[in-house]
N, C-alpha and C positions, 0 to 999 in steps of 0.2 A: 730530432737531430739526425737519425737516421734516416729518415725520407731527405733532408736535405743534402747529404753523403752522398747517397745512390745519384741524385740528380746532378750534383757535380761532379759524380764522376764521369754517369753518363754524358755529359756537355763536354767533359774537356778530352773522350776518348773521341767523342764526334768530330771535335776543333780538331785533334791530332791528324785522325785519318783523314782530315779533307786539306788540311796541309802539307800532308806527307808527299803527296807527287811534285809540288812546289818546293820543295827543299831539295826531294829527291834528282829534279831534272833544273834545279834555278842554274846550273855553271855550264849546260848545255844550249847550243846555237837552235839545235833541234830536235826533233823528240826521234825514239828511235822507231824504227818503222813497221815493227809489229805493233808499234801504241797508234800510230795513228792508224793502223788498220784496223785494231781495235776501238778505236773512236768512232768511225764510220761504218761499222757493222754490227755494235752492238745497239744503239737506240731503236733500230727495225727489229732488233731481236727481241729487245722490252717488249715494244708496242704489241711486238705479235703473242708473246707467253701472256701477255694482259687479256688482249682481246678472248684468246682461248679460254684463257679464266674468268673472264664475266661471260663469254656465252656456255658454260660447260654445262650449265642446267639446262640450256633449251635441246637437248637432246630428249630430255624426257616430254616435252611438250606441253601444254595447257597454257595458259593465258598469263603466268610467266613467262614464258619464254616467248610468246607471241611480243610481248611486251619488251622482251630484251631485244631482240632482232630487229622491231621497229625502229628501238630506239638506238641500235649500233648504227642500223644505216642511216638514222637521223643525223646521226652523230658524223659521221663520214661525209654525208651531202653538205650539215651544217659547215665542217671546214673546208672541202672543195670550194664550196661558193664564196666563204668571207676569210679563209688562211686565218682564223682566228683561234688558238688553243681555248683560251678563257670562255667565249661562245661558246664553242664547242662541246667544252665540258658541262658548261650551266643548264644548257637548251637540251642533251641528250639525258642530264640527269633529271632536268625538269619533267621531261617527255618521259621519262619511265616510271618514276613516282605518278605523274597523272594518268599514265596508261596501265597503272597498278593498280588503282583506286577504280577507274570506269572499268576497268574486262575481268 
């Protein structure tokens, strides 16, 4: 009964907070202008704290990291060429699981 608690709470604190900017700005024509700054400069801030954080091992080197590197700029190439997130993800994780197992 108590695992089912926690998870409804968890669910309905998540439902909250991803409603709360829609209740918050619904009687607004438009958002105010540090939000949309905010909107447009933080997904490149994601991408970039992520990136850091899956290569932060191949500082030390050896055939992880040879492996991570490959597979970031696989990764990079992959969506240059097809604008596809979902490839993207699949092909550069494919590629470092397989590039983990041969090196």
């Amino acid at each position: 009964m108590r695992t089912y608690t926690m998870i409804l709470l968890a669910a309905g604190i998540t439902f909250s907070l991803r409603a709360l900017p829609f209740v918050i700005f619904s009687g607004q024509r438009t958002m105010p202008a540090w939000l949309e700054r905010l909107g447009q400069t933080l997904p490149s801030a994601i991408m970039a704290v992520l990136v850091v954080y899956s290569l932060q091992d191949t500082v030390d080197g050896g055939s992880a990291a040879t492996a991570g590197l490959i597979a970031a700029l696989a990764t990079a190439l992959l969506h240059k060429w097809r604008h596809s997130t979902f490839l993207s993800i699949v092909g550069g994780t494919g590629l470092y699981m397989a590039l983990l197992r041969l090196l």
